[in-house]
Each structure stands twice: as C-alpha cells, then as structure tokens.
C-alpha positions in Angstrom: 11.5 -47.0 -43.6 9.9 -49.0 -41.1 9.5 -47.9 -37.4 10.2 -51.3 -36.4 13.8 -51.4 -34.7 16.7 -53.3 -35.6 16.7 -54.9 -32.0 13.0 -56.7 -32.5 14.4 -57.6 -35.7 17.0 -59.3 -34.5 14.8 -61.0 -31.8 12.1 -62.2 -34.7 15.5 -63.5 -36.3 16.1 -65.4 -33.2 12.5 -66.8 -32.5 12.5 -67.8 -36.1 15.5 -70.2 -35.2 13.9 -71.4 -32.2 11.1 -72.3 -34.0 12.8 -74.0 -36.8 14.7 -75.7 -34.4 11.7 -77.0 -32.1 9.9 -78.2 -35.6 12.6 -80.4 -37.1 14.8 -81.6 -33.6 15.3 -85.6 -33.9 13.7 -85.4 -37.4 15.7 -86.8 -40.3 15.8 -84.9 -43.9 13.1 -88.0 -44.9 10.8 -86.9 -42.4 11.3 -83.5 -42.5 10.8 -83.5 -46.6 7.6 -85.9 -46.3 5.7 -83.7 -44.2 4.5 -80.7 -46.6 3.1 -78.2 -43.9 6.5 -78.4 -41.7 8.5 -77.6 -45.1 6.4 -74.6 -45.7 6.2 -73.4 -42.5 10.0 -73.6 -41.6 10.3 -71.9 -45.5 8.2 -69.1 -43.9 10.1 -68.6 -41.1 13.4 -68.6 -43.1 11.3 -65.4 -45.0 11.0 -64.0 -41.9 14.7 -64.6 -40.9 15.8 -63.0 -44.4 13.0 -59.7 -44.4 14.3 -59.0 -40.4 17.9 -59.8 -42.1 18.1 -57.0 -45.0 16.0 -54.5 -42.3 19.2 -54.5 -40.0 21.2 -51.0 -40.5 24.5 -51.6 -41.8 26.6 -50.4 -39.0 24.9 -52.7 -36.8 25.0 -55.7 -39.5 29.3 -54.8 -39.1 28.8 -55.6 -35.3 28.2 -59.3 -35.7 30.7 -60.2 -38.9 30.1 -63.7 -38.8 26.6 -63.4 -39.4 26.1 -64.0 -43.2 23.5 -61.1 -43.3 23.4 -60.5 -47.1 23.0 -64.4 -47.3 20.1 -64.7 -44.9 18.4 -62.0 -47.3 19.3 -63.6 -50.5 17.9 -67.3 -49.3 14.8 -65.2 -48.3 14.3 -64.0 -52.2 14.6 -67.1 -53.7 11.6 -68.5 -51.1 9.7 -66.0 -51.5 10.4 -65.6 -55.9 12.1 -68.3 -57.3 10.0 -70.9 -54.6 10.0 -73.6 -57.3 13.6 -73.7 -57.3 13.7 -74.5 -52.9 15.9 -77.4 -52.4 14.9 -79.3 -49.4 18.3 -80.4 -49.1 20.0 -77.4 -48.4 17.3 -76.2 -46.6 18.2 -78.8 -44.3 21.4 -78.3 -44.4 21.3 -74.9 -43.4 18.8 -75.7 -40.8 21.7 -78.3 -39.1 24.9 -76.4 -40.1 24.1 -72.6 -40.5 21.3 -71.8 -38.1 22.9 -72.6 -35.0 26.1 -70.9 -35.2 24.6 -67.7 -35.5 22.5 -67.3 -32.6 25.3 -66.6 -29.9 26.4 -63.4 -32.1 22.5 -62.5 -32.5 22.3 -63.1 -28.7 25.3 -61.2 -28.3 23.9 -58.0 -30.1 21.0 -57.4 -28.3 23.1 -57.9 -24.7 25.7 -55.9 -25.7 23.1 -52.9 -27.0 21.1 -53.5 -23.9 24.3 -53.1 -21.8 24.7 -49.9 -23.6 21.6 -48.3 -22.8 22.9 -47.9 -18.9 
C-alpha cells in the first residue's frame, strides 16, 4: 500500500484537470488531434487522473457519488495497455463533457476533510 494519502491523490486528480484544461482551452478536436505531444501529454495526465483514481479508499470514493471513480481507473488501463485502441474523440469528449463536472465534488472532499480535522 502506498503511504501517499488519499487527499494528495485527490489534489494530483485536480491538477491533472487543470492542466488538461490549460493545454486544450479555445482548441478545437482538429487542433488538439494534430498536435502529437499535447495528445500524449493530456493521455499522461488522464494516467495520472486514473492511478490517483483506483488509490482512493473506498469509503472515501462513497463520499463523492457522482465522481465516476471506477471509470476514471478503467480509462486509465486502456492508455496505459490497450494505447493503440485511444480514441482522440472521446478523449475529447471527456476532456469538454466529463472533466469539468467533477472538480467541484473533488474540491468539495478535500474542504470538507480539511474542515474535519478542527
């Protein structure tokens, strides 16, 4: 078991966003798909979203329902061993329609833990 905790997990899950979502804002799929070292490095950060995913403890994962936890770690499988099978579309999609609505719960998490420790 790592000694890394579930709450700087959840923070590298939230810096990955950020990052993703610095790298490809105002970018359309064309541009995005045409420029090889933005694919991979977004794909690397959606590894890190889905490792720091499947390393939060269940009854913490059952705090934030709406984040599609098992589903973070599953995308993060098939980039890291099934990588010729990446679509660039839905990696796109998910960068525009799944990304974004998970951040507030993430946020959440850490306040609400934080709040907690007083």
């Amino acid at each position: 078991m790592s000694s890394r905790s579930w709450q700087l997990r959840v923070q590298d899950i939230l810096n990955a966003i950020s990052t993703i979502q610095q790298r490809t804002d105002r970018l359309t799929f064309e541009e995005f798909s045409a420029n090889e070292m933005l694919v991979e490095s977004v794909l690397y950060k959606y590894i890190v979203i889905g490792e720091a995913a499947a390393n939060i403890p269940a009854e913490i994962q059952l705090r934030a329902p709406q984040v599609q936890w098992r589903l973070m770690s599953d995308m993060r499988n098939i980039m890291a061993h099934e990588y010729f099978h990446v679509n660039l579309k839905i990696v796109w999609g998910t960068i525009q329609n799944n990304l974004p609505p998970v951040v507030e719960p993430l946020r959440n998490l850490l306040t609400s833990e934080a709040e907690n420790e007083f």
